[in-house]
C-alpha positions as CSV (number, residue, x, y, z in Angstrom):
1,X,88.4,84.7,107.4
2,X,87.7,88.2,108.2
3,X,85.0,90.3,106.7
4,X,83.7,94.0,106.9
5,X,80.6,94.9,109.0
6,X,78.0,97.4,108.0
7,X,74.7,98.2,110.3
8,X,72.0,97.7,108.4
9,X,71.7,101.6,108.4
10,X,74.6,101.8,106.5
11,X,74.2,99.4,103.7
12,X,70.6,100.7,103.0
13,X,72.0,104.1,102.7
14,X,74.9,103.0,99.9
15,X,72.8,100.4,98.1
16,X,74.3,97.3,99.3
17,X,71.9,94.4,98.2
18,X,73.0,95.4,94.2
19,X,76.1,93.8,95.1
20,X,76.5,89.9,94.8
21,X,75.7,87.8,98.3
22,X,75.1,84.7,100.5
23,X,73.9,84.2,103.6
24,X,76.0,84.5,106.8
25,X,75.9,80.5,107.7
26,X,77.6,79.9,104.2
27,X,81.5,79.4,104.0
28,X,83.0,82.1,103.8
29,X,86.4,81.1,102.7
30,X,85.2,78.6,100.0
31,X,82.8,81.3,98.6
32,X,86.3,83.6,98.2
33,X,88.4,80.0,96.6
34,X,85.7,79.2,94.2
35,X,84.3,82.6,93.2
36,X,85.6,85.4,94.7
37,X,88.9,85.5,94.9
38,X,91.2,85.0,97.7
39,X,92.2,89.1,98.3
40,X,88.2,89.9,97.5
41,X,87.0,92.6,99.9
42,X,83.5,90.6,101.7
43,X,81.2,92.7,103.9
44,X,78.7,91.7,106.6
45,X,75.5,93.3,106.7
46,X,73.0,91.6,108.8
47,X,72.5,88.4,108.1
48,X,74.2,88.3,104.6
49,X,77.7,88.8,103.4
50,X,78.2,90.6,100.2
51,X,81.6,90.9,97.6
């Protein structure tokens, strides 16, 4: 599954941690089957991935 990348720059500057998250080692494609959604939009920002 493919996800968006941020630097860490970047995410502080738009506010990113307000958003819902989980850490990079976690599944990405069951996180999008069971909560997200399967078109939901992730990005990577260090070492978390947020909707």
């Amino acid at each position: 599954m493919r996800t968006r990348r941020l630097s860490k720059e970047q995410g502080k500057q738009c506010n990113i941690s307000r958003f819902p998250n989980f850490h990079k080692s976690g599944s990405i494609k069951g996180m999008k089957r069971i909560y997200y959604g399967m078109d939901a939009l992730l990005v990577r920002c260090g070492d978390y991935i947020y909707k």
